[in-house]
GUVOKE-889012 format. One record per residue (C-alpha): x, y, z; residue in one letter; residue number from 1. Coordinates in Angstrom, 1 decimal, decimal comma, always signed. Layout:
BEGIN
<r><X>X</X><Y>Y</Y><Z>Z</Z><rest>A</rest><nr>NUM</nr></r>
...
***
This chain:
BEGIN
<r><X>+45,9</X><Y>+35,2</Y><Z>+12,7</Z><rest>X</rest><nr>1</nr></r>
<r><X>+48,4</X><Y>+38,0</Y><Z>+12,8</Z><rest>X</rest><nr>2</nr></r>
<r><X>+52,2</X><Y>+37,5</Y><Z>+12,8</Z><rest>X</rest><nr>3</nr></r>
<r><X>+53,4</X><Y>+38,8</Y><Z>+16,5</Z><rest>X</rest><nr>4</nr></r>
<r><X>+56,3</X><Y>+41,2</Y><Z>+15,9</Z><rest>X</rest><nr>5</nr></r>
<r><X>+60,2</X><Y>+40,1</Y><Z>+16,7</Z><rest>X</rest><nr>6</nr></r>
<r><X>+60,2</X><Y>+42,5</Y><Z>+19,2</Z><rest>X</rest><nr>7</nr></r>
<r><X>+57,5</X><Y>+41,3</Y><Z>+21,3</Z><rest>X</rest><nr>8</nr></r>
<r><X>+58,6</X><Y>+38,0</Y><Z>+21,1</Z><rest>X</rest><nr>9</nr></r>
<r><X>+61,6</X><Y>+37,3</Y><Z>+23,4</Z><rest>X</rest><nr>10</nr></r>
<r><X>+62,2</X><Y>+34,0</Y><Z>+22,5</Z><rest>X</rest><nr>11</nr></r>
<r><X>+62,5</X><Y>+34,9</Y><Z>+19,0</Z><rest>X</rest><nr>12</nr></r>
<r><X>+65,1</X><Y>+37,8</Y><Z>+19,6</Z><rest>X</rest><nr>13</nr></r>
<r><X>+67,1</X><Y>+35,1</Y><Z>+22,1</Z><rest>X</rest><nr>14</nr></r>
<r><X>+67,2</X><Y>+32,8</Y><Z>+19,4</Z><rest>X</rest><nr>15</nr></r>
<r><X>+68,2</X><Y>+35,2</Y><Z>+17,0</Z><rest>X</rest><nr>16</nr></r>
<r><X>+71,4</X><Y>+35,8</Y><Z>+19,0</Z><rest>X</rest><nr>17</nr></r>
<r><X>+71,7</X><Y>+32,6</Y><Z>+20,6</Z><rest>X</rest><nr>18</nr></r>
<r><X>+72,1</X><Y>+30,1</Y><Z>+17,4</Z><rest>X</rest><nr>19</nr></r>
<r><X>+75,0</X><Y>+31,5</Y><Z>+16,0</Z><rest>X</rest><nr>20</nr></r>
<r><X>+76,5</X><Y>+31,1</Y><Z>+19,4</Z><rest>X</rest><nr>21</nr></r>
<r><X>+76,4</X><Y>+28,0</Y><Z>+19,5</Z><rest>X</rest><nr>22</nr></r>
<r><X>+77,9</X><Y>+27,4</Y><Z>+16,2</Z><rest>X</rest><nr>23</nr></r>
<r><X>+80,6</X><Y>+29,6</Y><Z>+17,4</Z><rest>X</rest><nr>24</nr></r>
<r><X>+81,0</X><Y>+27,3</Y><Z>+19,6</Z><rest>X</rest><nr>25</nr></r>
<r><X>+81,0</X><Y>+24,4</Y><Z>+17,8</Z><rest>X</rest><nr>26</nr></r>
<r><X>+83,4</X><Y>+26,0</Y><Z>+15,4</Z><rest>X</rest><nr>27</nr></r>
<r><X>+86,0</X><Y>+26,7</Y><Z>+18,4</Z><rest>X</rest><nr>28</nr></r>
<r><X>+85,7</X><Y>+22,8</Y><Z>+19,3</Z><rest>X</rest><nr>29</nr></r>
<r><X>+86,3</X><Y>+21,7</Y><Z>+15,8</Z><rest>X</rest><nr>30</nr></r>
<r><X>+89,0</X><Y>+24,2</Y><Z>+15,5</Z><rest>X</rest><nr>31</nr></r>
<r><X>+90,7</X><Y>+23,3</Y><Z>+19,3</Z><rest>X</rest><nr>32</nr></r>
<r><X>+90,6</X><Y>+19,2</Y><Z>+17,9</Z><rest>X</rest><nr>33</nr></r>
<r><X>+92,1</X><Y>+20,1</Y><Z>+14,9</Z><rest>X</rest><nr>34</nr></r>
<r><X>+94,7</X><Y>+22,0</Y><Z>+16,2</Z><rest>X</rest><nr>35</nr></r>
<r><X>+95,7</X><Y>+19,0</Y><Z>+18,4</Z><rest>X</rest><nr>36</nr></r>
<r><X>+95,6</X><Y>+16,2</Y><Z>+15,7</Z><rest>X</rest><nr>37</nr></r>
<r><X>+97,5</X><Y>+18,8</Y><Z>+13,0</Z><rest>X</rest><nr>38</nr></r>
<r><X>+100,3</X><Y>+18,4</Y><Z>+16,0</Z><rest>X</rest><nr>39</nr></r>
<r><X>+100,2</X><Y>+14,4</Y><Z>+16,5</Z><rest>X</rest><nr>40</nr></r>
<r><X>+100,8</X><Y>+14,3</Y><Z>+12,3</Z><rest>X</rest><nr>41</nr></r>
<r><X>+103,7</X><Y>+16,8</Y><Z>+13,3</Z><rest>X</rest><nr>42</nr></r>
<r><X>+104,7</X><Y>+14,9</Y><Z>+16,1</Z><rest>X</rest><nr>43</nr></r>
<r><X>+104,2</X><Y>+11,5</Y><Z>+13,9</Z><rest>X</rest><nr>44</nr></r>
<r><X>+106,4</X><Y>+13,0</Y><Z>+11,1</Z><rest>X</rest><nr>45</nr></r>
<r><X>+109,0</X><Y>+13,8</Y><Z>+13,1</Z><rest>X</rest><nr>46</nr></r>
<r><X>+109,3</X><Y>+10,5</Y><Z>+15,0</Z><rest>X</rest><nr>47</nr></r>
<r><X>+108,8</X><Y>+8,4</Y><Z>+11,4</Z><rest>X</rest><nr>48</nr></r>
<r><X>+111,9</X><Y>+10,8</Y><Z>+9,9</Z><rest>X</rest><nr>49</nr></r>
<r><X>+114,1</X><Y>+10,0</Y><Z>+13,1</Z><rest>X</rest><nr>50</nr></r>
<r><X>+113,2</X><Y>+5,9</Y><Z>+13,0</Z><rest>X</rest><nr>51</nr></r>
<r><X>+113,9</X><Y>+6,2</Y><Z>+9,4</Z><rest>X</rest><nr>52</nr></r>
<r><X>+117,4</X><Y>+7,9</Y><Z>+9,4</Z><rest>X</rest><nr>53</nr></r>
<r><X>+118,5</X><Y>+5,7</Y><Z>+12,1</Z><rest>X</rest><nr>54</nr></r>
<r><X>+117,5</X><Y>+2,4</Y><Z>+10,7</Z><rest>X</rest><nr>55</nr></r>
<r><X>+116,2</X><Y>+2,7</Y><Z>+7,3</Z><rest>X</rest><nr>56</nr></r>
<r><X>+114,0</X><Y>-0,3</Y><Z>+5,9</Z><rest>X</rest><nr>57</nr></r>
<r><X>+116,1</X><Y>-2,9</Y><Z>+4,2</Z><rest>X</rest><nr>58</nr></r>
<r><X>+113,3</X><Y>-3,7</Y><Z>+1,5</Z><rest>X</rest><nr>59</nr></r>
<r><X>+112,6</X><Y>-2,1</Y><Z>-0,6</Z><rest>X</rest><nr>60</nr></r>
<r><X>+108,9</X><Y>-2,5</Y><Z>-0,5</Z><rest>X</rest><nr>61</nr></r>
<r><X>+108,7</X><Y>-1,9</Y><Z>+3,0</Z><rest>X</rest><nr>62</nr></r>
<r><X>+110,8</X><Y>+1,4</Y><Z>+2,1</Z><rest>X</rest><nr>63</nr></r>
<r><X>+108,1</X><Y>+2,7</Y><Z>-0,2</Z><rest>X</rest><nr>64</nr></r>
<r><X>+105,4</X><Y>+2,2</Y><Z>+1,9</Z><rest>X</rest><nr>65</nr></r>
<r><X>+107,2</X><Y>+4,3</Y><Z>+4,7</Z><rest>X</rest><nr>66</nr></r>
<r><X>+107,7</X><Y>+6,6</Y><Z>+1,7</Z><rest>X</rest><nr>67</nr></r>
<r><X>+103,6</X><Y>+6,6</Y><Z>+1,1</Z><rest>X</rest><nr>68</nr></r>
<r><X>+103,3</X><Y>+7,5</Y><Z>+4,8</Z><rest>X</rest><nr>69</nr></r>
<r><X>+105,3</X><Y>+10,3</Y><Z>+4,9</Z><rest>X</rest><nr>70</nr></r>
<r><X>+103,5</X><Y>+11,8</Y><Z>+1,9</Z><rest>X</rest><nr>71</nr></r>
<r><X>+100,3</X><Y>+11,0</Y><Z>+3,2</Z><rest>X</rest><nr>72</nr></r>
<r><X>+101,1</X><Y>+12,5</Y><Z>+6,6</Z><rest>X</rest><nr>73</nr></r>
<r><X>+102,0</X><Y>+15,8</Y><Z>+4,6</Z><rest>X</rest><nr>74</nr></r>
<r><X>+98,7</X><Y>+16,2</Y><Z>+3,0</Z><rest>X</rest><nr>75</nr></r>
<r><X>+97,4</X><Y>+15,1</Y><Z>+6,4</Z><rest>X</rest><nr>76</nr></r>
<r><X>+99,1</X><Y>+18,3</Y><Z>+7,5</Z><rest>X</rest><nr>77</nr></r>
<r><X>+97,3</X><Y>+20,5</Y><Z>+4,5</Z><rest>X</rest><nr>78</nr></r>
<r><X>+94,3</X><Y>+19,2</Y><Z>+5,2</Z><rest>X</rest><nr>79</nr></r>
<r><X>+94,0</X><Y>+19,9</Y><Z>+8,9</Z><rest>X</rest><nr>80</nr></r>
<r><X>+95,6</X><Y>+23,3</Y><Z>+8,3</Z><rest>X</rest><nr>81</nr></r>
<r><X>+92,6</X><Y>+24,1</Y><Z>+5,9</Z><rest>X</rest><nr>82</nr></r>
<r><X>+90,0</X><Y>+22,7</Y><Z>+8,0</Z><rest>X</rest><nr>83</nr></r>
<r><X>+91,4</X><Y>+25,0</Y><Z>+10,5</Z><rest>X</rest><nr>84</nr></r>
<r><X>+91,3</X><Y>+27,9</Y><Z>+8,3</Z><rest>X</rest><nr>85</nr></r>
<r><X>+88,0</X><Y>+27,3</Y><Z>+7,6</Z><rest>X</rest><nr>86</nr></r>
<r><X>+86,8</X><Y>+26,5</Y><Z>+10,9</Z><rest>X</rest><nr>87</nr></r>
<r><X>+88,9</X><Y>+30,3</Y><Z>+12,1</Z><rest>X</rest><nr>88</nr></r>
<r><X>+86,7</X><Y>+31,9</Y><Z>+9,7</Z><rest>X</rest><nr>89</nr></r>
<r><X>+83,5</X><Y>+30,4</Y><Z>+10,8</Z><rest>X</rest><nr>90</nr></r>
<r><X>+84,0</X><Y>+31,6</Y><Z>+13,9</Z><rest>X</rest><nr>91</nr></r>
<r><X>+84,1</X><Y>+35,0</Y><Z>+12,9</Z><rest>X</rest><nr>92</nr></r>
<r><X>+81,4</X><Y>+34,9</Y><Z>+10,6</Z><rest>X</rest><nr>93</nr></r>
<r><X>+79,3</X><Y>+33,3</Y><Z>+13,6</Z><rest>X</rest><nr>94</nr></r>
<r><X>+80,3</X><Y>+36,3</Y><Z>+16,2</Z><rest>X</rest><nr>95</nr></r>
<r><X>+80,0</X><Y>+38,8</Y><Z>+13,1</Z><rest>X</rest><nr>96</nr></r>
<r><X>+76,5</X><Y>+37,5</Y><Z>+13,0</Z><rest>X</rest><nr>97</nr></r>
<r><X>+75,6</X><Y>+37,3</Y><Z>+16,2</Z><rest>X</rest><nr>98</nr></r>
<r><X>+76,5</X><Y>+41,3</Y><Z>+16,5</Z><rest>X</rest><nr>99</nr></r>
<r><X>+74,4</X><Y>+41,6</Y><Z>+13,6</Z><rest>X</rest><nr>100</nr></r>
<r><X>+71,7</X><Y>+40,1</Y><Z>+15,3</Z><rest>X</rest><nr>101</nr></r>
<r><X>+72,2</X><Y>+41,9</Y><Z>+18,3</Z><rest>X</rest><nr>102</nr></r>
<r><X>+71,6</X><Y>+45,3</Y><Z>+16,0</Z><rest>X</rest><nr>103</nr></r>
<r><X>+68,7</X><Y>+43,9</Y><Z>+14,4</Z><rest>X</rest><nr>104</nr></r>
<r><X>+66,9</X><Y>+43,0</Y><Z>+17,7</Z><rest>X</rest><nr>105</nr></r>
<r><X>+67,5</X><Y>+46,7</Y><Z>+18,8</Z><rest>X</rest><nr>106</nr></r>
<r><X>+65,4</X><Y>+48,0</Y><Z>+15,8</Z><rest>X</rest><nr>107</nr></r>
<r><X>+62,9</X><Y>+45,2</Y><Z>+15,5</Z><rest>X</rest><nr>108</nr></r>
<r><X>+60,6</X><Y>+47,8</Y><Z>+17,8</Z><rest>X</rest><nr>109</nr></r>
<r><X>+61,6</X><Y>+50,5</Y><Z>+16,5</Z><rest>X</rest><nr>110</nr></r>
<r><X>+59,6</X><Y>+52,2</Y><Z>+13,0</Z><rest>X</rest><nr>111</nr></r>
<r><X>+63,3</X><Y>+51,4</Y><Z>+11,2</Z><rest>X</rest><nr>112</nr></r>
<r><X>+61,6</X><Y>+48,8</Y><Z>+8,5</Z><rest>X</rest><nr>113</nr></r>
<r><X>+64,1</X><Y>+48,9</Y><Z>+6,1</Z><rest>X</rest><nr>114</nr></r>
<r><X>+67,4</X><Y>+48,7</Y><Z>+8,0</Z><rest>X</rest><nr>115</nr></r>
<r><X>+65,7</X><Y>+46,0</Y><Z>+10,0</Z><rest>X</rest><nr>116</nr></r>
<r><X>+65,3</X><Y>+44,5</Y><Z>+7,0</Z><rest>X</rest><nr>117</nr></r>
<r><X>+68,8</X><Y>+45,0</Y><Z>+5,7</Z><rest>X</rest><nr>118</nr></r>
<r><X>+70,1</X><Y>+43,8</Y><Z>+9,2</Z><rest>X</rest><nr>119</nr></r>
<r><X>+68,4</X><Y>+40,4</Y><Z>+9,0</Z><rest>X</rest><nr>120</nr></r>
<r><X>+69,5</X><Y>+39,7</Y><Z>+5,7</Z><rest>X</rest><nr>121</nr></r>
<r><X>+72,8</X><Y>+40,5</Y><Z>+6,6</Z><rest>X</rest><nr>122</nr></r>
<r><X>+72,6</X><Y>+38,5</Y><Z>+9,9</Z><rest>X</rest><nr>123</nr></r>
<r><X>+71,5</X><Y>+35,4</Y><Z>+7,8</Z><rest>X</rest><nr>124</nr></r>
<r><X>+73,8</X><Y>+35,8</Y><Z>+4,7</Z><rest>X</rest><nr>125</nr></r>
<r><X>+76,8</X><Y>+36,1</Y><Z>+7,3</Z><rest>X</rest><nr>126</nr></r>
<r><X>+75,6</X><Y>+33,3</Y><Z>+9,3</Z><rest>X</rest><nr>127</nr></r>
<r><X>+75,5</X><Y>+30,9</Y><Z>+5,7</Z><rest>X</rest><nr>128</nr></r>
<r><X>+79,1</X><Y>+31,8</Y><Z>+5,2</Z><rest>X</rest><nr>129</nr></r>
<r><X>+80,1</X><Y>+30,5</Y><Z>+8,4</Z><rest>X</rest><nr>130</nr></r>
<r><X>+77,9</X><Y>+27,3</Y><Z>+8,1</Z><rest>X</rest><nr>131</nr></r>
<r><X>+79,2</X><Y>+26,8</Y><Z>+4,9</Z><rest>X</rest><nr>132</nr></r>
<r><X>+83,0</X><Y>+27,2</Y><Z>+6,1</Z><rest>X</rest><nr>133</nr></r>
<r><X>+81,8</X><Y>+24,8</Y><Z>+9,2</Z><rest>X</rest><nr>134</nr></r>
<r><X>+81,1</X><Y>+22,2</Y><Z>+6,7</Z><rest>X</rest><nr>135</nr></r>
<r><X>+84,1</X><Y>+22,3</Y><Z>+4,4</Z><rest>X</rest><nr>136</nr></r>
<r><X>+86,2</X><Y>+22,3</Y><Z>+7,7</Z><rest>X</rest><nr>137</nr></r>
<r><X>+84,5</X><Y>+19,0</Y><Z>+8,2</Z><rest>X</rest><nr>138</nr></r>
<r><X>+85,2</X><Y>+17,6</Y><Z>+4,8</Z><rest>X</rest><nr>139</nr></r>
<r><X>+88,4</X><Y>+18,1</Y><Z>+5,1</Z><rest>X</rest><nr>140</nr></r>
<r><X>+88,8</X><Y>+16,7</Y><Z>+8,5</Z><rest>X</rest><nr>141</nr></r>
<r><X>+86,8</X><Y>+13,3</Y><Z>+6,8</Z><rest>X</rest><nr>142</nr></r>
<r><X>+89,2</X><Y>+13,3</Y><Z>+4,2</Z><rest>X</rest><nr>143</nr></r>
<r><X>+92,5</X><Y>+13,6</Y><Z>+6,6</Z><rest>X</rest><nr>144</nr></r>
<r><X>+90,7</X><Y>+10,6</Y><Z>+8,7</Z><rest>X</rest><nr>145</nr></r>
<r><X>+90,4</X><Y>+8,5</Y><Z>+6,1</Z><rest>X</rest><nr>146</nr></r>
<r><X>+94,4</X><Y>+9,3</Y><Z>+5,3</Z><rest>X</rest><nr>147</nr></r>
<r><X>+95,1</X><Y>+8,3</Y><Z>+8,6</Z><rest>X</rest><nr>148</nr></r>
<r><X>+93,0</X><Y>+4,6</Y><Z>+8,9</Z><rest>X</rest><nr>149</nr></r>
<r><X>+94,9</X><Y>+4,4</Y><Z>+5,4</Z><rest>X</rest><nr>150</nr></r>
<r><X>+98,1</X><Y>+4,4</Y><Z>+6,6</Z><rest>X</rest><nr>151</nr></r>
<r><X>+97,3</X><Y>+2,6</Y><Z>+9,7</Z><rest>X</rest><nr>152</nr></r>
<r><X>+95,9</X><Y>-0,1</Y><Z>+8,0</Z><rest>X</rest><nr>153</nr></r>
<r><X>+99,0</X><Y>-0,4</Y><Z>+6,0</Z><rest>X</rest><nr>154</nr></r>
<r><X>+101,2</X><Y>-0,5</Y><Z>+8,9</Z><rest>X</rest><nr>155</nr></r>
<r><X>+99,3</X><Y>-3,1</Y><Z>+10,6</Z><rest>X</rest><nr>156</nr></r>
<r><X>+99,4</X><Y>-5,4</Y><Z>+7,7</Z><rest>X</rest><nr>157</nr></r>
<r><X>+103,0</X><Y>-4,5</Y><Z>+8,3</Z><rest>X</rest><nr>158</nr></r>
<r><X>+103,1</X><Y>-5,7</Y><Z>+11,8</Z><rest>X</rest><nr>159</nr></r>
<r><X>+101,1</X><Y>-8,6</Y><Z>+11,2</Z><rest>X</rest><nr>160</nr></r>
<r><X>+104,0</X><Y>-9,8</Y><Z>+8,6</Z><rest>X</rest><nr>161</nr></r>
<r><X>+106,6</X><Y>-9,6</Y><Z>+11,1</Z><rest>X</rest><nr>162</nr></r>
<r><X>+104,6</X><Y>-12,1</Y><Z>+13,2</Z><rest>X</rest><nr>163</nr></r>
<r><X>+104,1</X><Y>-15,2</Y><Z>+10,6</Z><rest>X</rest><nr>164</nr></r>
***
């Protein structure tokens, strides 16, 4: 059975242009979230450093755990700010890849074996990169999660000291 061609096949050329897309879009989701939870950590910070100047902690243990929190909502800060690099350059590699793709589909009919070729290649290898950066953006946002049930768990045991 003979292969049918890219260009005869439209589905093929739609999903050529049409997965990267949609990572695009997922990148621009991921990227929109972490923009919003990088600003409750700021918005956190701020309101920890105001409680804490007004009435800081008579013990001392209670004092280093706020202490932990405020480091931990600083790498909390580093973290989302990387994810979001990452998940920026995604993005781009996505769109760079879905213009890619758009070129190759043009010469898929065309005699042009060899910058089709090239095209693909590029197409894919461009589409890895932002794969790869959509993945290390999610690490990091694992990571900064697991910072923040940290630190909540902390300040719950907290709380649930103040009650016994």
């Amino acid at each position: 059975m003979l292969a049918t061609p890219v260009s005869d096949n439209p589905f093929a050329v739609l999903t050529l242009i049409a997965a990267p897309a949609v990572f695009t879009n997922a990148s621009s989701v991921l990227a929109l979230g972490t923009a919003n939870r990088l600003a409750r950590v700021v918005d956190r910070t701020r309101q920890l450093g105001n409680s804490l100047r007004s009435e800081p902690p008579a013990e001392k243990a209670t004092a280093e755990m706020w202490k932990r929190h405020l480091e931990r909502l600083e790498k909390r800060a580093g973290l989302l700010v990387r994810a979001m690099s990452f998940f920026y350059g995604s993005i781009g590699a996505f769109a760079a890849a879905s213009l890619v793709s758009i070129l190759g589909a043009s010469l898929a009919g065309s005699g042009y074996n060899l910058p089709f070729a090239l095209i693909g290649g590029t197409s894919f290898v461009v589409g890895m990169i932002g794969f790869i950066g959509l993945s290390v953006g999610c690490t990091f946002l694992v990571t900064e999660t697991r910072l923040a049930l940290l630190t909540q768990s902390e300040e719950a045991k907290l709380a649930r000291s103040w009650l016994q």
